[in-house]
PDB file of N, H, CA, C and O in Angstrom:
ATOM      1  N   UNK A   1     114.209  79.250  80.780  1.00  0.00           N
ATOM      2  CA  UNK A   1     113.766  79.414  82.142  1.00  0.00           C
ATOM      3  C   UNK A   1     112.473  80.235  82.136  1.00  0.00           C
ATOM      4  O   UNK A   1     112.613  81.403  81.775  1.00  0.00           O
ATOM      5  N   UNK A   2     111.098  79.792  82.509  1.00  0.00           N
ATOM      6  H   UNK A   2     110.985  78.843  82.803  1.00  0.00           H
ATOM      7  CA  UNK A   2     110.251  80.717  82.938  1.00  0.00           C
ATOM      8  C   UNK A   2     109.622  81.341  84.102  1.00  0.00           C
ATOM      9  O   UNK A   2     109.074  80.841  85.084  1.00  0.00           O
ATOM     10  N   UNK A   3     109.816  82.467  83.780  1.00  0.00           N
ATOM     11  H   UNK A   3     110.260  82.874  82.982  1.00  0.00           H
ATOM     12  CA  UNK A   3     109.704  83.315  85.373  1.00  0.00           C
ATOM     13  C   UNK A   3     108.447  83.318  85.463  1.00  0.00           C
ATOM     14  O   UNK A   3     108.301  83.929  86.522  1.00  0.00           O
ATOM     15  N   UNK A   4     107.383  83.057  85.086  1.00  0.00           N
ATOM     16  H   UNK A   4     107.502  82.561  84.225  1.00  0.00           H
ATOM     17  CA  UNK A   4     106.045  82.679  85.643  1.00  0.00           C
ATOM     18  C   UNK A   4     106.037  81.720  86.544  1.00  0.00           C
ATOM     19  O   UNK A   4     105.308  81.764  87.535  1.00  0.00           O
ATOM     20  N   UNK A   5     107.037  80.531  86.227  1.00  0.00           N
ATOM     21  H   UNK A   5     107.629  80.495  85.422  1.00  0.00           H
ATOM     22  CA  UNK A   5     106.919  79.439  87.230  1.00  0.00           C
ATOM     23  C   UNK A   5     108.337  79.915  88.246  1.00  0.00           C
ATOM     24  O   UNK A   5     108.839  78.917  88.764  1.00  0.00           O
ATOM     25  N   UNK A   6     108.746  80.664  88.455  1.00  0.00           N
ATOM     26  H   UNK A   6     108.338  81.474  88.034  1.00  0.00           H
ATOM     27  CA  UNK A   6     109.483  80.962  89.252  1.00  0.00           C
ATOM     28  C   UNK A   6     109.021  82.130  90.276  1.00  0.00           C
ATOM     29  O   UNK A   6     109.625  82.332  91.329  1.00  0.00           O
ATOM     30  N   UNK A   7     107.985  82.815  89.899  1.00  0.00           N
ATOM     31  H   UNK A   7     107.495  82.651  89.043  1.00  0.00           H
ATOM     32  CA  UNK A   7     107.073  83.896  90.554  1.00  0.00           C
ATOM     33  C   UNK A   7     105.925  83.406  91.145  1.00  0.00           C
ATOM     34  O   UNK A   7     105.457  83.982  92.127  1.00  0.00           O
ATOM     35  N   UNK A   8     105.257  82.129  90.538  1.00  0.00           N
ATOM     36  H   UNK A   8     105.637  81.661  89.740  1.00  0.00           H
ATOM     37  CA  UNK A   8     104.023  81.759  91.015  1.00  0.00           C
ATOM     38  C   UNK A   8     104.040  81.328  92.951  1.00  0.00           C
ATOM     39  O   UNK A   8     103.338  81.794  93.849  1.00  0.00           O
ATOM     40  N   UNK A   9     104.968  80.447  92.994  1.00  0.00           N
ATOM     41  H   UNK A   9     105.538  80.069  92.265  1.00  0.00           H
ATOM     42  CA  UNK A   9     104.844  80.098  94.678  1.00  0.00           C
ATOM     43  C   UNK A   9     105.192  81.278  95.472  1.00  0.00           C
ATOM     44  O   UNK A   9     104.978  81.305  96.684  1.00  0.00           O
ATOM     45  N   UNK A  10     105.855  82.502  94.672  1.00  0.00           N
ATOM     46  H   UNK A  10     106.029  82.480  93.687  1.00  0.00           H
ATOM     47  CA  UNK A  10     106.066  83.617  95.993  1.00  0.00           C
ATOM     48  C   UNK A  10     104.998  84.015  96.252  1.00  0.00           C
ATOM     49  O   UNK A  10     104.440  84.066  97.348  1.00  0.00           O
ATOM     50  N   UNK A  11     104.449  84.495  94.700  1.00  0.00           N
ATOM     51  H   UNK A  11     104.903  84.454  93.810  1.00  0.00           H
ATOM     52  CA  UNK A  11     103.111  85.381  95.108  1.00  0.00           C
ATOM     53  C   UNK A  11     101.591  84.726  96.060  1.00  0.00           C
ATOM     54  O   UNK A  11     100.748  85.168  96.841  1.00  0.00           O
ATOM     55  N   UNK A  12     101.912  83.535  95.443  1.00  0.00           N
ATOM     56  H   UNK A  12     102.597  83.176  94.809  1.00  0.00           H
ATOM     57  CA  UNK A  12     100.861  82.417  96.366  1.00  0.00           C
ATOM     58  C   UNK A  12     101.527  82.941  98.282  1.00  0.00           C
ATOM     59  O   UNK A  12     100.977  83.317  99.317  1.00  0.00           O
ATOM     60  N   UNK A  13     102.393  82.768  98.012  1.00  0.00           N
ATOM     61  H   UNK A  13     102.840  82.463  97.171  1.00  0.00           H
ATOM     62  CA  UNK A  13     103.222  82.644  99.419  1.00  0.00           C
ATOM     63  C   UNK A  13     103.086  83.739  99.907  1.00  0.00           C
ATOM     64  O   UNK A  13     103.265  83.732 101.125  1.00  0.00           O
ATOM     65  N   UNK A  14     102.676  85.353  99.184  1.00  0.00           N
ATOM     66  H   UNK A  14     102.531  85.359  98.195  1.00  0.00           H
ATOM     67  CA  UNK A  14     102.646  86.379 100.015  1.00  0.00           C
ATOM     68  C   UNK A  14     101.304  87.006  99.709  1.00  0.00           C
ATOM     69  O   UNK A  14     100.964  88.168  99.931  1.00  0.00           O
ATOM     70  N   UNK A  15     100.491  85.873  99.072  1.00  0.00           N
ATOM     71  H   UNK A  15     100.768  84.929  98.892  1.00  0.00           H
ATOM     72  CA  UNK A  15      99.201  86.626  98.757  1.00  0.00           C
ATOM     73  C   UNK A  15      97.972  85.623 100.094  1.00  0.00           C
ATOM     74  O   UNK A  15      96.820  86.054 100.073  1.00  0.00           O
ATOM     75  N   UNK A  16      98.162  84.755 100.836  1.00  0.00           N
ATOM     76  H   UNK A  16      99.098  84.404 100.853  1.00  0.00           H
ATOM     77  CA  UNK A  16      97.733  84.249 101.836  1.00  0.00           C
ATOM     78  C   UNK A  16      98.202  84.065 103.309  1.00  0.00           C
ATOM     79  O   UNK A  16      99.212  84.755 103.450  1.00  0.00           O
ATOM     80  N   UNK A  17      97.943  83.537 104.255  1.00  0.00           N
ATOM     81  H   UNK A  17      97.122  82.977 104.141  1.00  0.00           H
ATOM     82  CA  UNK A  17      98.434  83.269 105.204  1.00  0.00           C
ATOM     83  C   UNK A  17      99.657  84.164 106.158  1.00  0.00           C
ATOM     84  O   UNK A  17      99.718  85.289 106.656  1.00  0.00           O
ATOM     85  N   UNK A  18     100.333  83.254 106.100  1.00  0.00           N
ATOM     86  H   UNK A  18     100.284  82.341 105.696  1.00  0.00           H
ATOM     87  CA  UNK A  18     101.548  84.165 107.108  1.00  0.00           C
ATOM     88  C   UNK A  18     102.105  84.559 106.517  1.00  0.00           C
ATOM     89  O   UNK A  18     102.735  85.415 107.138  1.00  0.00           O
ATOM     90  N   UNK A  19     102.607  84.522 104.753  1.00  0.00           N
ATOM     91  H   UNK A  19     102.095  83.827 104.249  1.00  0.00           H
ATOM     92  CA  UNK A  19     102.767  85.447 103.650  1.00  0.00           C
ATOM     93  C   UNK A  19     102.060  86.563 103.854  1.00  0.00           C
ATOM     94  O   UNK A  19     102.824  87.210 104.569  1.00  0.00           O
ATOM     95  N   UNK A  20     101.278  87.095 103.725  1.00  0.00           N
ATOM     96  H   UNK A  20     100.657  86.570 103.144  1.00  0.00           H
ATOM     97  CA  UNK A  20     100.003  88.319 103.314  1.00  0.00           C
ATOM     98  C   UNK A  20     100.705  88.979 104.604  1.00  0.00           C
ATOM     99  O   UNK A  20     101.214  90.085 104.422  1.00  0.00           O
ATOM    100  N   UNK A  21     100.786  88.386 105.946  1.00  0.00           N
ATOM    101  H   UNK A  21     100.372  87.488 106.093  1.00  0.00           H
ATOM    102  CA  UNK A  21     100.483  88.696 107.360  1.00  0.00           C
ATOM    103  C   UNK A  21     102.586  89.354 107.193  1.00  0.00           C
ATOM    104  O   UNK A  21     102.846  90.523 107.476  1.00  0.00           O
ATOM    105  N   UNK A  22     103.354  88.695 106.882  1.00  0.00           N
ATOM    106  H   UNK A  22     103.143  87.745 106.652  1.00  0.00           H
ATOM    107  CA  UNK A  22     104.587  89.285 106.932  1.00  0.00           C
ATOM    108  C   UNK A  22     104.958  90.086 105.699  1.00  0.00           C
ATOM    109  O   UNK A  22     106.088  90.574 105.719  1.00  0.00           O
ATOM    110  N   UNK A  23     103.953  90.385 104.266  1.00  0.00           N
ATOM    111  H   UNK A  23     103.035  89.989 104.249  1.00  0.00           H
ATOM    112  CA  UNK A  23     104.067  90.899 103.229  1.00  0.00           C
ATOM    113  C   UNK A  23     103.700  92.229 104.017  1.00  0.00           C
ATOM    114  O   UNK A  23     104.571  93.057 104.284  1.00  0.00           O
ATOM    115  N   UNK A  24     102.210  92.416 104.418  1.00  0.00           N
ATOM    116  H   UNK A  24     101.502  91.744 104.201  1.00  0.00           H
ATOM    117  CA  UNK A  24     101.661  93.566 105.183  1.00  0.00           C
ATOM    118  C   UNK A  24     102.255  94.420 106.461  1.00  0.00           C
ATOM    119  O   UNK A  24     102.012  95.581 106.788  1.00  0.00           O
ATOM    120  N   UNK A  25     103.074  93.490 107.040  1.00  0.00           N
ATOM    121  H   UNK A  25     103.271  92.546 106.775  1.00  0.00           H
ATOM    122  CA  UNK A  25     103.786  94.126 107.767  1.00  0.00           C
ATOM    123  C   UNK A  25     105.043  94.501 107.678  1.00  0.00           C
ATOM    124  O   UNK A  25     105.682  95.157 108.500  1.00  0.00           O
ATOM    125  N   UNK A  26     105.558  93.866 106.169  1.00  0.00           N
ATOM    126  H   UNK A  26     105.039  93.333 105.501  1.00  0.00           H
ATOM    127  CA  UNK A  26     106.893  94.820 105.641  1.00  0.00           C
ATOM    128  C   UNK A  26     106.188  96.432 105.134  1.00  0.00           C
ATOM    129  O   UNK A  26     106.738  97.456 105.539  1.00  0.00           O
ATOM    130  N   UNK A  27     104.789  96.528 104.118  1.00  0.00           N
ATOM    131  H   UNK A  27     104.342  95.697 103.790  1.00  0.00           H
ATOM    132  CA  UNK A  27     104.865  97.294 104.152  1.00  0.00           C
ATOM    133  C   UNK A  27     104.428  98.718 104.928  1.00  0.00           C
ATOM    134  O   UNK A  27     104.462  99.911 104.626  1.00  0.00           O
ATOM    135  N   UNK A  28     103.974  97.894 106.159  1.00  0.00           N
ATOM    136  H   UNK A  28     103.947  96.925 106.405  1.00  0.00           H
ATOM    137  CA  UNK A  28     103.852  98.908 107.644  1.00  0.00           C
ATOM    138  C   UNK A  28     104.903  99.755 107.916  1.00  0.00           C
ATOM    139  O   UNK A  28     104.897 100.945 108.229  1.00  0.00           O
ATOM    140  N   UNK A  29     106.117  98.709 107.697  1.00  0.00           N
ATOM    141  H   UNK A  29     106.122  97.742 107.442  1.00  0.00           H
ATOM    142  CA  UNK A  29     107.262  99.027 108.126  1.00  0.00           C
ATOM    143  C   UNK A  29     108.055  99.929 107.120  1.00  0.00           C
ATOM    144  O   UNK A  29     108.830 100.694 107.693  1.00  0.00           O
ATOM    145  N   UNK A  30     108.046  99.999 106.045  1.00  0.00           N
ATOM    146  H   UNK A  30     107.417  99.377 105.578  1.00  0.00           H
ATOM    147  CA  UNK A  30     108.530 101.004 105.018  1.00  0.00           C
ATOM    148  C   UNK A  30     107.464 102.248 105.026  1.00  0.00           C
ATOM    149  O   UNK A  30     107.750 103.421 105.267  1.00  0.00           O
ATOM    150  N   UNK A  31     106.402 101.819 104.764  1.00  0.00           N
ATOM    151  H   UNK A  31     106.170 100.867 104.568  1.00  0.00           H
ATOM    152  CA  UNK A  31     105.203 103.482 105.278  1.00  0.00           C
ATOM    153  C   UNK A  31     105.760 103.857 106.396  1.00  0.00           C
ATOM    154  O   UNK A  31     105.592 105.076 106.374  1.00  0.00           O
ATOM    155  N   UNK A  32     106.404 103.561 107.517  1.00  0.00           N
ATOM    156  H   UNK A  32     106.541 102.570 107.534  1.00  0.00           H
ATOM    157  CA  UNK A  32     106.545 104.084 108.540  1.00  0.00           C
ATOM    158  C   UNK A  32     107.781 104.723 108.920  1.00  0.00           C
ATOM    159  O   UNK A  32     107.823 105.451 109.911  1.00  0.00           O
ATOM    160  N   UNK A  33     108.812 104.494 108.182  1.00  0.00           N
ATOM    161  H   UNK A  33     108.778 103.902 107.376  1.00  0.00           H
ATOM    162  CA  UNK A  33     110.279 104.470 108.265  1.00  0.00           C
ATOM    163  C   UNK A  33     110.326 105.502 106.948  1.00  0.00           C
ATOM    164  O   UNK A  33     111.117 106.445 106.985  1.00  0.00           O
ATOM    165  N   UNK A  34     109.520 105.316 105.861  1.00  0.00           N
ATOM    166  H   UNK A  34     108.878 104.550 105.832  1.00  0.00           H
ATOM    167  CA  UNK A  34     109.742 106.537 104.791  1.00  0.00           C
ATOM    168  C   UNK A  34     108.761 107.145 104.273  1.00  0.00           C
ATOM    169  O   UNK A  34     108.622 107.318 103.062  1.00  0.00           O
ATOM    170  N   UNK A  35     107.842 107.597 105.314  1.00  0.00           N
ATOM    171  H   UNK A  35     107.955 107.456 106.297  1.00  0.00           H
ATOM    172  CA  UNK A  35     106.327 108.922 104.818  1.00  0.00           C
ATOM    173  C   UNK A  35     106.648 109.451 103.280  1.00  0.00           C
ATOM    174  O   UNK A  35     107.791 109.816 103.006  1.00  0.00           O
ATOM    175  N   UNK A  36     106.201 109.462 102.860  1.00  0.00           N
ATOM    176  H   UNK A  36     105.272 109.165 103.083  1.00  0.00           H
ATOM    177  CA  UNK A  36     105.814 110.249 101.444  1.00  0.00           C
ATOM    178  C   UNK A  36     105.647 111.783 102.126  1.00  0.00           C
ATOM    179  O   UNK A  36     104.766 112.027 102.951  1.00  0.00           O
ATOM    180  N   UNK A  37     106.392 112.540 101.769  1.00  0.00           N
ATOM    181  H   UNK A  37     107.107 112.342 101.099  1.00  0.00           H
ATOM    182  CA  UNK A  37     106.836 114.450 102.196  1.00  0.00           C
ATOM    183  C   UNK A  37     106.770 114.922 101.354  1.00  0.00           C
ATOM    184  O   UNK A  37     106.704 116.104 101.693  1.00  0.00           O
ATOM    185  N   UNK A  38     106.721 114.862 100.072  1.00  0.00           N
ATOM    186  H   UNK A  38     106.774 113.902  99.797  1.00  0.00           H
ATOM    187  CA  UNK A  38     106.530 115.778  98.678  1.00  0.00           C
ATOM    188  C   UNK A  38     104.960 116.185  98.952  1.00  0.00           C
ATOM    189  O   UNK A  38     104.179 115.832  99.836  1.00  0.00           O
ATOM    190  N   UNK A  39     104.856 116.837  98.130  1.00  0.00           N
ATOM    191  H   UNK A  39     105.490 117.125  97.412  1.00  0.00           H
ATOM    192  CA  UNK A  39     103.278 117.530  97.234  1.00  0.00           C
ATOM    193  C   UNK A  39     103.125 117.225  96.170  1.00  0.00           C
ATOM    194  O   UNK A  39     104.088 117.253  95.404  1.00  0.00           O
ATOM    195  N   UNK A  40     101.736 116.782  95.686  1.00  0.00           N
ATOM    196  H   UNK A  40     100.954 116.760  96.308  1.00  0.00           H
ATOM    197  CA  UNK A  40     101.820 116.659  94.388  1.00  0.00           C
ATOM    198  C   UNK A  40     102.567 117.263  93.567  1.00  0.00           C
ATOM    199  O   UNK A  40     103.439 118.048  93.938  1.00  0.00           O
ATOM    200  N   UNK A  41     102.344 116.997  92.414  1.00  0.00           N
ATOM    201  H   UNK A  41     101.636 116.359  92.112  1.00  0.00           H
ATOM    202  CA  UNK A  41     103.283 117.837  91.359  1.00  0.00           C
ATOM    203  C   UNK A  41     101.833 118.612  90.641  1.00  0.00           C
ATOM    204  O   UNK A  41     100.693 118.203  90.422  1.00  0.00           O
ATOM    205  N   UNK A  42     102.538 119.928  90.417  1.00  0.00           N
ATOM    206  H   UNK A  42     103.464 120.261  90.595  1.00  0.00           H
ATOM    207  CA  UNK A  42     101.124 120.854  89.163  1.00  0.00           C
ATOM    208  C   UNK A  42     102.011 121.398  88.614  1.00  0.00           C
ATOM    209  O   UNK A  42     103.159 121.677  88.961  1.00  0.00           O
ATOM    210  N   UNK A  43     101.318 121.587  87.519  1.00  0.00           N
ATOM    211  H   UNK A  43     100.385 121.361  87.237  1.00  0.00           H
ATOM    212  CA  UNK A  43     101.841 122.146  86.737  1.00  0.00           C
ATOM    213  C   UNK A  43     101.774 123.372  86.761  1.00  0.00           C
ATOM    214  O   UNK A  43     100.811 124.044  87.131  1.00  0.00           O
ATOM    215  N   UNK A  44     103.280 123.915  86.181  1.00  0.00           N
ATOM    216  H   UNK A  44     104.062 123.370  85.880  1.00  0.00           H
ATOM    217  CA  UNK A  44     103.438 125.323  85.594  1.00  0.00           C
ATOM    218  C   UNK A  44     103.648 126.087  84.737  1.00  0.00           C
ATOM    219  O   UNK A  44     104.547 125.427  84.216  1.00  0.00           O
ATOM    220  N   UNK A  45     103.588 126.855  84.193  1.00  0.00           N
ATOM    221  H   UNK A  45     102.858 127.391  84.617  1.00  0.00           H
ATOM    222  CA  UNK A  45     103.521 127.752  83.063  1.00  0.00           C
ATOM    223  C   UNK A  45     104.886 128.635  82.881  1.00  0.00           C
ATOM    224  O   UNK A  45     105.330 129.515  83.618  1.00  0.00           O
ATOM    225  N   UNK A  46     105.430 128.083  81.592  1.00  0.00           N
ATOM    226  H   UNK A  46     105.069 127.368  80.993  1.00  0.00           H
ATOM    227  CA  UNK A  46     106.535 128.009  81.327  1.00  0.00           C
ATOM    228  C   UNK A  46     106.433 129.801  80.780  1.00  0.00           C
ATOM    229  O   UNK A  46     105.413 130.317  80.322  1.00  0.00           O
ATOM    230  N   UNK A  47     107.380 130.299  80.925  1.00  0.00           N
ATOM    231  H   UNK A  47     108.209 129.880  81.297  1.00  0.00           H
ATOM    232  CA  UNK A  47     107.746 131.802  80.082  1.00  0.00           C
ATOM    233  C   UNK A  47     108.130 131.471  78.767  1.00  0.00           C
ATOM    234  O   UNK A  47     109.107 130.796  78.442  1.00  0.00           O
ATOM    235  N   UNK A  48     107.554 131.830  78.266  1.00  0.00           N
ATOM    236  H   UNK A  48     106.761 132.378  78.531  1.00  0.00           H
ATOM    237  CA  UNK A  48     107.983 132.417  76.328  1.00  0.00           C
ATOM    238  C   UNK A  48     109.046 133.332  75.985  1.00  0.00           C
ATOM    239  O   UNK A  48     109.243 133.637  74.808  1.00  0.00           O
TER     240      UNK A  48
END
């Protein structure tokens, strides 16, 4: 079975048209429903 030919018509399908248009507005809808609230991460300095 190859998953290239099993991936190709989605990505076609969500990389144009009313794909792109309902791809983009799923991820409206997850940015919006789950903000990113952390802070970066830095680093710290471990004790010896």
């Amino acid at each position: 079975m190859d998953l290239g030919a099993l991936l190709e018509p989605i990505q076609k399908f969500f990389g144009e048209g009313i794909g792109k248009l309902i791809a983009d507005f799923a991820s409206l809808l997850y940015q919006l429903l789950y903000p990113s609230n952390a802070e970066a991460a830095q680093p710290i300095e471990i004790p010896k």
